[in-house]
C-alpha positions in Angstrom: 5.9 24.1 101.8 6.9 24.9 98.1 6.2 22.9 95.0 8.9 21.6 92.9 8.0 22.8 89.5 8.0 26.7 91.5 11.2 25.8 92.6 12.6 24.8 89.1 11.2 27.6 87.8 12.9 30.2 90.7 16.1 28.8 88.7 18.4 30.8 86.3 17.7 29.3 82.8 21.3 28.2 82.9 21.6 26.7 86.5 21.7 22.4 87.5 20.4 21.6 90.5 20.0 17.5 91.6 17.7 15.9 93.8 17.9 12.6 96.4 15.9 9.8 97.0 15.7 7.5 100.4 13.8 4.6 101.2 12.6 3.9 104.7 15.1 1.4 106.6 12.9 -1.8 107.9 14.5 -1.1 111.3 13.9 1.6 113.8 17.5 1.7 114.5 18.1 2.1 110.7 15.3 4.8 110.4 17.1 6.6 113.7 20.6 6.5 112.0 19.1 7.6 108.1 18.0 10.8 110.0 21.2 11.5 111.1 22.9 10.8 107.9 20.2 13.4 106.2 21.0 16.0 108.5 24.6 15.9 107.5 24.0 15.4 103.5 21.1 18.3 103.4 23.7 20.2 105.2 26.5 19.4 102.9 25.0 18.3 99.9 21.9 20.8 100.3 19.5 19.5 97.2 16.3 21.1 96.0 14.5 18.2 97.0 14.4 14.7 98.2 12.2 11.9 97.3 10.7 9.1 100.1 9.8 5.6 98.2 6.8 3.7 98.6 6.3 -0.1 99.0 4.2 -2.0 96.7 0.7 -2.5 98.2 1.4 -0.1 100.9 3.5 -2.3 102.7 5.4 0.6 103.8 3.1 3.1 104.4 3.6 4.3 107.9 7.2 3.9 107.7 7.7 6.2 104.4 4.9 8.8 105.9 7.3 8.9 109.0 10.4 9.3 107.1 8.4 12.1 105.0 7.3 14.2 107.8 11.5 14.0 109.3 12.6 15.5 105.8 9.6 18.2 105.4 9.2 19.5 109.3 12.4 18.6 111.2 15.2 19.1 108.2 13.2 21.3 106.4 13.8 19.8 103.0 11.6 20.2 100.1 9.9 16.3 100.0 8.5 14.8 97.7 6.4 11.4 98.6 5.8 8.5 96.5 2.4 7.0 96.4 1.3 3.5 94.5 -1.9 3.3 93.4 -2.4 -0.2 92.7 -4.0 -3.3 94.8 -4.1 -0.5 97.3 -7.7 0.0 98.8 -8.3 3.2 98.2 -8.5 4.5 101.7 -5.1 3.7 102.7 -4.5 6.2 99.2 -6.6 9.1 101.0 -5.2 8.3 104.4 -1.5 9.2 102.7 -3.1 12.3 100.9 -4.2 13.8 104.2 -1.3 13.1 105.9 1.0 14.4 103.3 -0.9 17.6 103.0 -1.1 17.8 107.4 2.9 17.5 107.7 3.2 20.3 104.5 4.5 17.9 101.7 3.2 18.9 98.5 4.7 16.9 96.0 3.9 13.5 95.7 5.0 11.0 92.3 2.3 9.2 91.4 3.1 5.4 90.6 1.1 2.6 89.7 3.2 0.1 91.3 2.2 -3.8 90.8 0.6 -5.0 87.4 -3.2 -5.5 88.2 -4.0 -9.0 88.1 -7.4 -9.6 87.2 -7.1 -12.9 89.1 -7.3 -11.0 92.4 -11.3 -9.7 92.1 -12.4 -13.4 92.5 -9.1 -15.0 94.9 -10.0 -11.8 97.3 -13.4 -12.7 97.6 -12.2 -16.2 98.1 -10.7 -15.0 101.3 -13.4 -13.4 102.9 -13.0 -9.9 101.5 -15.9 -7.7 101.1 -16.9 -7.2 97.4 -17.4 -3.4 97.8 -14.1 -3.8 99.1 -12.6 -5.7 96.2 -13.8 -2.7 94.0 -12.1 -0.1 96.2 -8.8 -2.2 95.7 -9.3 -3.1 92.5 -11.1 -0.9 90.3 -10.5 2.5 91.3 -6.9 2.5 90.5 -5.4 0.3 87.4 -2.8 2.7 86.2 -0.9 5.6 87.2 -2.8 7.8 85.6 -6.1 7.1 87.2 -4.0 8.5 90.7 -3.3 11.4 89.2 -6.8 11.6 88.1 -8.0 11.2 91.4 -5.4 14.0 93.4 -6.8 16.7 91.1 -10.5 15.6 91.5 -10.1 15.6 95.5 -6.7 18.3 95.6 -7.3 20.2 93.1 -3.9 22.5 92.4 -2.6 21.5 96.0 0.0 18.9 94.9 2.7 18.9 92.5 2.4 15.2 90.8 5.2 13.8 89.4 4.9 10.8 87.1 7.2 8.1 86.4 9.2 8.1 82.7 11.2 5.2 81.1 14.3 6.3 78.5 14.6 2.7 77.3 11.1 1.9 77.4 8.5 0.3 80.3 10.3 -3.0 81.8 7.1 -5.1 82.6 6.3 -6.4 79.9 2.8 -5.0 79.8 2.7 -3.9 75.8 2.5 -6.7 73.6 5.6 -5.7 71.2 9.3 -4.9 72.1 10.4 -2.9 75.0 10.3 0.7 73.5 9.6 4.2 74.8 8.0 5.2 71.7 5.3 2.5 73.1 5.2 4.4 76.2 4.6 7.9 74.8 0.6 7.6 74.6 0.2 6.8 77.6 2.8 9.0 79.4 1.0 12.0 76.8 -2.6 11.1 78.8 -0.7 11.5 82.1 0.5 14.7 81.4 -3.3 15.9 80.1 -4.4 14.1 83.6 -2.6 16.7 85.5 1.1 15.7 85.7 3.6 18.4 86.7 7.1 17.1 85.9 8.7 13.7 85.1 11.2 11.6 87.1 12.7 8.8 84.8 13.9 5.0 85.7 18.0 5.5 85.8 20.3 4.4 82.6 23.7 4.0 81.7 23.1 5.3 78.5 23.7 8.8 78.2 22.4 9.0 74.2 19.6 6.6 75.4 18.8 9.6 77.6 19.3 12.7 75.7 17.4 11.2 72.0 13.8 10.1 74.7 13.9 13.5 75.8 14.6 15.3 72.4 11.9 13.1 71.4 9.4 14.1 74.2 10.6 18.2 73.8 10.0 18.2 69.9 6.6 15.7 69.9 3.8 17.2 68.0 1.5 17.3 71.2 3.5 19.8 72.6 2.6 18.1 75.8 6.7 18.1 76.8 7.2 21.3 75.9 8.0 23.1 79.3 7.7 20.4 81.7 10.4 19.6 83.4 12.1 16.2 82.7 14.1 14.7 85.4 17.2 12.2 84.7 17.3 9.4 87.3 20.8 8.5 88.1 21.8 5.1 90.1 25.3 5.8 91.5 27.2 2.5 91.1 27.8 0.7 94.8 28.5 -2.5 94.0 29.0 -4.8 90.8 26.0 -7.1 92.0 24.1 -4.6 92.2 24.8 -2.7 89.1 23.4 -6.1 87.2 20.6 -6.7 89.1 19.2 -3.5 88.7 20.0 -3.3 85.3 18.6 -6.8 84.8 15.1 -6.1 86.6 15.0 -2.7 85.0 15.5 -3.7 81.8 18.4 -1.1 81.6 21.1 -1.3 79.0 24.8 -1.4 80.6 26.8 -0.1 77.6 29.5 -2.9 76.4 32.2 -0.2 77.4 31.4 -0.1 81.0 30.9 -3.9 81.6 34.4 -3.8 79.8 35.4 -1.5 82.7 34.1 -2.9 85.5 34.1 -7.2 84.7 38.4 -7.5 86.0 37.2 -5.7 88.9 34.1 -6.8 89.9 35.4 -8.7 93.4 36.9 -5.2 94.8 33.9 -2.9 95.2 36.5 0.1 96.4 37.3 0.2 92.5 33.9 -0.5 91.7 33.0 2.5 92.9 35.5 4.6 91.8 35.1 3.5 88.1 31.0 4.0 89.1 31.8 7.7 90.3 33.9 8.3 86.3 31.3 6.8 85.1 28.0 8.8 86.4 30.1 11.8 86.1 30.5 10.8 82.3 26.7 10.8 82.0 26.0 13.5 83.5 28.5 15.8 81.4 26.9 14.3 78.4 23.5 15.8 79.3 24.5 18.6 80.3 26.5 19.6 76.9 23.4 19.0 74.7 21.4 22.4 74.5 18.7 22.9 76.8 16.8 26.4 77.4 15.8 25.6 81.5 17.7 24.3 84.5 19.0 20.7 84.3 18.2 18.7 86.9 19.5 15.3 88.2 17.9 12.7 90.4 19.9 10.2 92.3 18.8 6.8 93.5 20.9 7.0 96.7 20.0 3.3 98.4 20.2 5.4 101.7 24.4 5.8 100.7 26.4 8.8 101.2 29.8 8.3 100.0 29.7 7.9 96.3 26.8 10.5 95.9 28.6 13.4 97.5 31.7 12.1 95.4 29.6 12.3 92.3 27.7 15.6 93.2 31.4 17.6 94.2 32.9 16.0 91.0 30.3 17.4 88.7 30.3 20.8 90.2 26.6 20.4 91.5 26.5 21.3 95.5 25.6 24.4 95.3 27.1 27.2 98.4 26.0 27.6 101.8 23.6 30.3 102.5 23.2 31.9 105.8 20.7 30.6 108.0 17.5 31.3 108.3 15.0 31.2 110.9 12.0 30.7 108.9 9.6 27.3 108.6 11.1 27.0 105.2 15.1 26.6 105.8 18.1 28.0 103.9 18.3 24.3 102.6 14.7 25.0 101.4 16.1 28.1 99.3 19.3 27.5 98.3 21.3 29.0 95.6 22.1 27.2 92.2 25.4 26.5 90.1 25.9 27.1 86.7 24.9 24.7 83.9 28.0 23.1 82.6 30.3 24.7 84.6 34.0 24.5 83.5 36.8 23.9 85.7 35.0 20.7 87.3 37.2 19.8 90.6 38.4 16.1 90.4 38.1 14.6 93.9 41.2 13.3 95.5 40.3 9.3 95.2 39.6 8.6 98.7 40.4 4.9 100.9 38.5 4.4 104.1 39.8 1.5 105.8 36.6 0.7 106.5 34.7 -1.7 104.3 36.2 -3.9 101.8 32.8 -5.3 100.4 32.1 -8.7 100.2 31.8 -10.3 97.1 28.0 -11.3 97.2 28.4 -15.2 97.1 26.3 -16.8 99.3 24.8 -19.6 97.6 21.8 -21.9 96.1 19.1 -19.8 94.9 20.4 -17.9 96.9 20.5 -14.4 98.5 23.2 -12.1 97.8 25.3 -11.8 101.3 25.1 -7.5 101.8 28.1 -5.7 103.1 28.7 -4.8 106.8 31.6 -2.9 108.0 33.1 -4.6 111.5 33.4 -0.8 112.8 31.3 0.4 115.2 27.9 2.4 114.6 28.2 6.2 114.9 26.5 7.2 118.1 24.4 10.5 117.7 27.0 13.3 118.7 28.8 13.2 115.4 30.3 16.3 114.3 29.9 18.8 112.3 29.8 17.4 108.5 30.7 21.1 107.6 34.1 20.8 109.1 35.3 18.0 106.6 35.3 18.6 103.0 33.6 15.4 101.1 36.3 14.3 99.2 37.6 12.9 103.5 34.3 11.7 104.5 33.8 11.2 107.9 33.6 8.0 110.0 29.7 8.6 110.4 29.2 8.6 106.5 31.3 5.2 105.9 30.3 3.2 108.4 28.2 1.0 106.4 29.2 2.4 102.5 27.6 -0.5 101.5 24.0 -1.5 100.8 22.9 -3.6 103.6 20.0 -6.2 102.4 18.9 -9.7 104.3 22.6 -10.5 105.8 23.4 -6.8 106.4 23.6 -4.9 109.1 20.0 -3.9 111.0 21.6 -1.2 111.9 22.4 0.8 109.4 20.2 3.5 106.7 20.8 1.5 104.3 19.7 -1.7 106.0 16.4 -3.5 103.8 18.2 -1.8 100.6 14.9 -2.1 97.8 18.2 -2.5 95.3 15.3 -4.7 92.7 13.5 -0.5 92.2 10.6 -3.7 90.9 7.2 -3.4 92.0 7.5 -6.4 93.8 9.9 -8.6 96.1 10.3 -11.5 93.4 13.1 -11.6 90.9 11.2 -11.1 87.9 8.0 -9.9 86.5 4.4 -11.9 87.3 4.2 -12.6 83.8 7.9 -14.7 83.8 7.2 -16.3 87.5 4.5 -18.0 85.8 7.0 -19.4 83.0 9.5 -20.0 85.1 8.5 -21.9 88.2 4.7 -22.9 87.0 1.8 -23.3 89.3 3.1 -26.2 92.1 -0.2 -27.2 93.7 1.8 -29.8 95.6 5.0 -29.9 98.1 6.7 -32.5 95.4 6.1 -30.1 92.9 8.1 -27.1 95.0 10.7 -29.8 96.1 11.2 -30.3 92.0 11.7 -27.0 91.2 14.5 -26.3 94.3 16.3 -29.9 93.4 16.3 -28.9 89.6 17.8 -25.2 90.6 20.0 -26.2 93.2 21.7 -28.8 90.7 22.1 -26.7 88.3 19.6 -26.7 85.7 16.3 -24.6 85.5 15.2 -22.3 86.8 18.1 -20.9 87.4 16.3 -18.6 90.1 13.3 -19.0 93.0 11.1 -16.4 94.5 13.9 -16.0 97.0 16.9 -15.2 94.6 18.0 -11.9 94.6 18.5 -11.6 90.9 21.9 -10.6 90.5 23.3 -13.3 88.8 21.6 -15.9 86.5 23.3 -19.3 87.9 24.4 -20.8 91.3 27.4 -19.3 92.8 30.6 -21.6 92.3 30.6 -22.2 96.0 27.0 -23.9 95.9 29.2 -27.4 94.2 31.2 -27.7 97.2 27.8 -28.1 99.3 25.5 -28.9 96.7 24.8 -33.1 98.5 23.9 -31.3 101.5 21.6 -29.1 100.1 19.7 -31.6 97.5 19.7 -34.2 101.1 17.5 -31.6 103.0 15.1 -30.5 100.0 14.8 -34.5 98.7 14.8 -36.2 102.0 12.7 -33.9 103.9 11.4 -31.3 101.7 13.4 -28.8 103.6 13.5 -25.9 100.8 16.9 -24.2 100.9 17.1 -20.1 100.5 20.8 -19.4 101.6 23.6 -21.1 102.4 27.6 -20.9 102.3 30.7 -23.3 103.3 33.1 -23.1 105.5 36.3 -21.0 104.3 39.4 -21.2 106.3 42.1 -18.5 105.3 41.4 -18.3 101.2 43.8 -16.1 99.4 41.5 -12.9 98.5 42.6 -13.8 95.0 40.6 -16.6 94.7 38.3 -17.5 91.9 35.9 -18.6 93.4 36.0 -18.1 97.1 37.8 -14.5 96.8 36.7 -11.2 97.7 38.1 -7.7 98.5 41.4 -6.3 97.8 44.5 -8.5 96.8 46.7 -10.0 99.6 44.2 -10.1 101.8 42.6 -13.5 102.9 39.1 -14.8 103.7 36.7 -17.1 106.5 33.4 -18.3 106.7 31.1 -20.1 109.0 29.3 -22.6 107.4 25.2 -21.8 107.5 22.2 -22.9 105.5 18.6 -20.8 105.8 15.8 -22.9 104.7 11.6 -23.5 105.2 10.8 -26.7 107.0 7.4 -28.2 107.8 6.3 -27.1 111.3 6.0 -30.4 112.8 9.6 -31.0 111.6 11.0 -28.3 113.7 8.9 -29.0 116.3 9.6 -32.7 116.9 13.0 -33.1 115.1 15.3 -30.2 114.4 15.1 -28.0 117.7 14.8 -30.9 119.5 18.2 -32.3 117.8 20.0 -28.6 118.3 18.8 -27.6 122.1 20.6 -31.0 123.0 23.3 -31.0 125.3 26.3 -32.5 123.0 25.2 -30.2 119.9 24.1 -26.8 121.2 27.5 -25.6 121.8 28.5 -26.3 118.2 25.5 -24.5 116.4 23.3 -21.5 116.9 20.1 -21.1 115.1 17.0 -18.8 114.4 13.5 -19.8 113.4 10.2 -18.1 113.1 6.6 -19.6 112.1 3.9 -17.5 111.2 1.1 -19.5 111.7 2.1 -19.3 115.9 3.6 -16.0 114.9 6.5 -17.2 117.3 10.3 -16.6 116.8 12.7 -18.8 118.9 16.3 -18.5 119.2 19.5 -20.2 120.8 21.1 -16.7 121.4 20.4 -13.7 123.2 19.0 -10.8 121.8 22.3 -8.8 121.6 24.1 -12.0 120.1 25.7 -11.0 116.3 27.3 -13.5 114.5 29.8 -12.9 111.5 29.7 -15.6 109.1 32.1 -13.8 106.9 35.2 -11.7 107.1 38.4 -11.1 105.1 41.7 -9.7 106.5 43.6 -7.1 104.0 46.8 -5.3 104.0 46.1 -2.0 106.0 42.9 -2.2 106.6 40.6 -3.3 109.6 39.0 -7.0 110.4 35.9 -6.3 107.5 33.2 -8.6 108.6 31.4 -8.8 105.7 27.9 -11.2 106.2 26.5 -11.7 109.1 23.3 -13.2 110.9 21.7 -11.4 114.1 18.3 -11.1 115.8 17.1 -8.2 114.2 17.6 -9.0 110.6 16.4 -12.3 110.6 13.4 -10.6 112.0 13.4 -8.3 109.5 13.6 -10.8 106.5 11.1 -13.1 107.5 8.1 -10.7 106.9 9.6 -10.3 103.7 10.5 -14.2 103.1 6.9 -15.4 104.1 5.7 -12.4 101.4 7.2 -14.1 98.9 5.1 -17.1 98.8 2.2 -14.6 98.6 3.5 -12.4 95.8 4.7 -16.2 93.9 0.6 -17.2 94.4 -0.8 -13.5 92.9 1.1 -14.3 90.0 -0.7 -18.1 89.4 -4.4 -18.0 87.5 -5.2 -21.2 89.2 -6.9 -21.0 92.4 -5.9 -24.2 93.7 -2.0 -23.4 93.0 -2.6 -20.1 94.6 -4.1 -21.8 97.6 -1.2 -24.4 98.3 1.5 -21.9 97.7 -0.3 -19.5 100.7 -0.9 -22.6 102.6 3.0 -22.9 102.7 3.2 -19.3 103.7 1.4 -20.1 106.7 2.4 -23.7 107.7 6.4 -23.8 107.3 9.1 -22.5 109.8 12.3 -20.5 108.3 14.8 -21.8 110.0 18.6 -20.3 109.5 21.3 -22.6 111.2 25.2 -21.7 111.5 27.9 -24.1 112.4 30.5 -22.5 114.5 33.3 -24.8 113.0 35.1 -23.7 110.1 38.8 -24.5 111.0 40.4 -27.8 109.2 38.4 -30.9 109.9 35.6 -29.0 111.3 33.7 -26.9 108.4 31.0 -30.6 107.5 29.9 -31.0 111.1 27.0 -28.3 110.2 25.7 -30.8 107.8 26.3 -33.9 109.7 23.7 -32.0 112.1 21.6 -31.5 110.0 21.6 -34.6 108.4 21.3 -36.6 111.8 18.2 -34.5 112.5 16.4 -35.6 109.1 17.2 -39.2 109.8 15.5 -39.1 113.3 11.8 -38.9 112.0 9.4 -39.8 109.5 9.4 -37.8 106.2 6.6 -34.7 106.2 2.7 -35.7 105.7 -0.3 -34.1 106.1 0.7 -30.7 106.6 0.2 -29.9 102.7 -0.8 -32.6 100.4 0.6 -34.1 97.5 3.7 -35.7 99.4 5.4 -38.9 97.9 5.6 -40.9 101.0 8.8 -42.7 100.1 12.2 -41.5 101.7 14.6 -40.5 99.1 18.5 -41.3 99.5 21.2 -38.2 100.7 22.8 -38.8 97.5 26.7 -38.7 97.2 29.3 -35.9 98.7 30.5 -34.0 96.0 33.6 -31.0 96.6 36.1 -31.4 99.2 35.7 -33.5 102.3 32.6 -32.5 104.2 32.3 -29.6 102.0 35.1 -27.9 103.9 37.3 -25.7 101.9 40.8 -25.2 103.5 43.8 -23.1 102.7 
């Protein structure tokens, strides 16, 4: 039960040590296999502390206490939980307090988490919420600060509090003028006076963005930097999406150099990752040749991932040797030995390639969510060996299984399934404050369908709540299916959230189709996610798919909240890959797919979003309708089964015979034009099939 500012200080003047970071999976089955995977990296990897993220709002609080209390009492590991403050009632904040100090953690990093929203005093009350409850909420946390304030007053010196720091300046657009850390600095100085032990700061790319904010913060005239320690946070590169999403939502400068590095190979995530690993090992050998007189320390953003860290980690000289065990509460991982600062003689690893997964290049399309990577190999079971055995630079089957971050169309089972790769405060794309400029206040259903024909066309906004950021247009893919799409959200409002066409055999190489390694080629089933009106699914869609001359072409999912009922053509085992690529010497690599548990998974989080896009609106009757949505549409995901030659448009002739069995949606939400629109002309190939 040691604090981390004892532990730094235990340290040689001269040593490095590193610290992880992990996330709470949004499956059991993920949770069950993340434990596994940190046995094996606190036995290999053996850091002076780990980090467990929080959800915004709470929204993971049992799930992140659980994860805690695996890393503090059964592995032993130094932890370190993360706590929000804001739009939190404030007895959920004591509730994690008590717990944390009950399981032993004492170090906690105190965050503020969403912007407060003044809106939300009067909209809670709306709802039926107690006003003393409001206050609790609302008032008693509005920054960061006010958290640490209120650990001291009801902890006193129990916890070591961590506070969040930003190199290149806060990313939500909170302070009037240009992003800027010197902006920052007040307020960061008034944490540190609140009762702040150390910093942790938002990762960069920028090494000499890095070291000038902390020469800054070690030579500022409040000498409140002085001897605190200050934490570099490091995001290991997985995947090019990624890396631009991330930087995007952050705010985060990629430096022209990289993007120079990375753009010929951004389709082949094997070398993504391999220029990644040069290039975090670049950064931290900058740091660590400026002068420092303490240990230098290095915190990785792991997204639950095991590969590239231990890569990076045995590159840079930073795993630090075995000790003996011992049989004490605290562990020999708890008391490890260090390694010099700035070693020489830094091992290069021997570049390593699993045969596993060949990602796919995220390109599902519309708004649309970036498909995740899945490896078609089987999970590891629970009698893995001993990670000790194998040196990192061969990992074992167990660690790659699923090297990839594994978000909606991932795998459920994996650690690194529900991936939080936005590190945003919310689940939307982009800051409350931009939402409002971008998408407006829709108080009607003809307003939403607007905004998805205008996006899914082409024009703005170039993303919806549902995007996943990564990229600021539609994929290329989204022209060859673009009729179908605009027919479902103009002829029935059915609003569209994922999609993809069929693919028959594609050369790898393709521009716009390709993916993975050269010489290799691609499939895909055709499938398209969307929200529909209730009574639409009810009386029209289900009906149309359960029938006997179309249910053996399709399979489908749906879920409505306001019965809280999920229906499905499959069986609860059934997993369907939508898309997979063969390549030289290397295994089947099924890289999107659509199961049970997922889709389960991602509708909590779907539904959310028409929540988090009505917090952001100041008008109550826009914040009304868009909740009102929430609650009354079904997400439906259908997947055609046919992608072969002549077969990849019957998923939209489906569809489209569906819509034209009913009358257009009414009464549900108001606002509807009453009129039915045309389906518009076919545009791509044939039936939006793409063949070899």
């Amino acid at each position: 039960m040691k604090k981390i500012t004892d532990k730094i200080a235990a340290l040689p003047q001269d040593a490095s040590f590193f610290s992880l970071e992990f996330f709470p999976p949004k499956t059991q089955i993920g949770l069950s296999n993340l434990q596994d995977r940190l046995q094996r990296m606190s036995q290999t990897l053996r850091p002076l502390f780990v980090n467990v993220t929080w959800g915004a709002g709470g929204c993971t609080a049992s799930r992140s206490l659980e994860l805690a209390e695996i890393c503090q009492r059964q592995l032993g590991l130094t932890t370190c939980l993360h706590l929000t403050c804001t739009n939190m009632k404030r007895k959920v904040v004591d509730e994690a307090l008590k717990e944390a100090k009950i399981m032993g953690v004492r170090n906690v990093l105190a965050l503020r988490g969403d912007p407060p929203r003044e809106e939300e005093y009067r909209l809670d009350i709306e709802n039926g919420q107690e006003e003393e409850e409001v206050k609790e909420t609302n008032e008693e946390f509005v920054w960061a600060v006010d958290l640490v304030r209120y650990i001291r007053r009801e902890y006193g010196d129990f916890f070591c509090i961590g506070v969040a720091a930003y190199p290149e300046g806060h990313s939500d657009e909170s302070h009037p003028r240009e992003q800027n850390f010197g902006n920052d600095l007040p307020y960061l100085i008034e944490k540190i006076k609140a009762g702040a032990d150390f910093l942790v700061t938002q990762f960069f790319f920028d090494a000499c963005a890095y070291t000038r904010f902390e020469k800054v913060l070690r030579d500022h005239e409040s000498g409140a930097f002085r001897n605190i320690p200050i934490i570099p946070g490091l995001l290991p590169i997985q995947n090019y999406q990624i890396l631009r999403r991330t930087s995007k939502l952050a705010h985060c400068r990629i430096p022209p150099g990289l993007l120079e590095i990375l753009d010929p190979i951004k389709a082949d995530d094997e070398k993504v990752k391999d220029k990644g690993i040069d290039a975090l090992c670049d950064i931290i050998s900058d740091i660590q040749a400026t002068r420092s007189d303490r240990p230098r320390g290095f915190h990785f953003y792991t997204l639950n991932l095991e590969k590239v860290v231990g890569s990076i980690l045995e590159r840079c000289n930073l795993i630090p040797p075995e000790q003996p065990q011992i049989n004490e509460h605290d562990s020999a991982i708890d008391d490890f030995l260090t390694v010099p600062n700035g070693t020489n003689g830094i091992p290069h690893i021997r570049k390593t390639s699993s045969n596993l997964p060949t990602s796919r290049r995220p390109s599902i399309t519309s708004n649309h969510l970036t498909a995740s990577h899945r490896s078609s190999s089987p999970a590891p079971n629970n009698s893995h060996t001993n990670p000790n055995n194998q040196p990192i630079t061969t990992p074992s089957r167990e660690a790659t299984w699923d090297d990839y971050p594994n978000g909606r169309f991932g795998d459920a089972r994996s650690p690194a399934f529900g991936t939080p790769i936005s590190y945003s405060p919310s689940s939307l794309p982009c800051t409350p404050a931009q939402a409002r400029t971008i998408w407006g206040e829709p108080t009607t259903a003809s307003d939403v369908t607007a905004l998805f024909t205008s996006h899914i066309s082409g024009n703005h906004p170039s993303q919806l709540p549902w995007s996943d950021g990564s990229s600021p247009s539609l994929s290329p893919e989204t022209a060859l299916i673009r009729s179908h799409l605009l027919a479902l959200t103009t002829t029935r409002n059915w609003w569209t959230i994922a999609s993809q066409p069929a693919v028959d055999g594609i050369p790898s190489a393709d521009s716009i189709h390709g993916w993975g390694p050269a010489k290799g080629f691609v499939f895909q089933k055709p499938f398209v996610e969307f929200f529909c009106p209730s009574s639409d699914w009810h009386d029209l869609l289900r009906p149309h798919l359960q029938s006997s001359t179309i249910k053996q072409e399709t399979s489908y999912y749906a879920f409505s909240p306001s019965h809280s009922s999920f229906e499905t053509s499959e069986n609860a085992e059934a997993v369907h890959a939508v898309t997979w690529g063969s390549f030289l010497g290397k295994e089947i690599t099924t890289a999107t797919m659509v199961e049970e548990v997922s889709f389960r998974a991602w509708c909590e989080e779907a539904f959310g979003r028409w929540d988090e896009w009505a917090r952001c609106c100041r008008g109550s009757e826009s914040r009304a309708f868009l909740r009102k949505c929430g609650r009354e549409c079904v997400l439906v995901n259908v997947i055609g089964h046919g992608y072969r030659r002549g077969e990849g448009g019957r998923l939209w002739d489906i569809l489209e015979e569906a819509m034209g069995s009913g009358k257009r949606w009414e009464g549900e939400v108001d606002g509807l034009r009453k009129e039915k629109r045309g389906r518009g002309e076919r545009d791509g190939q044939e039936n939006g099939e793409v063949m070899s």
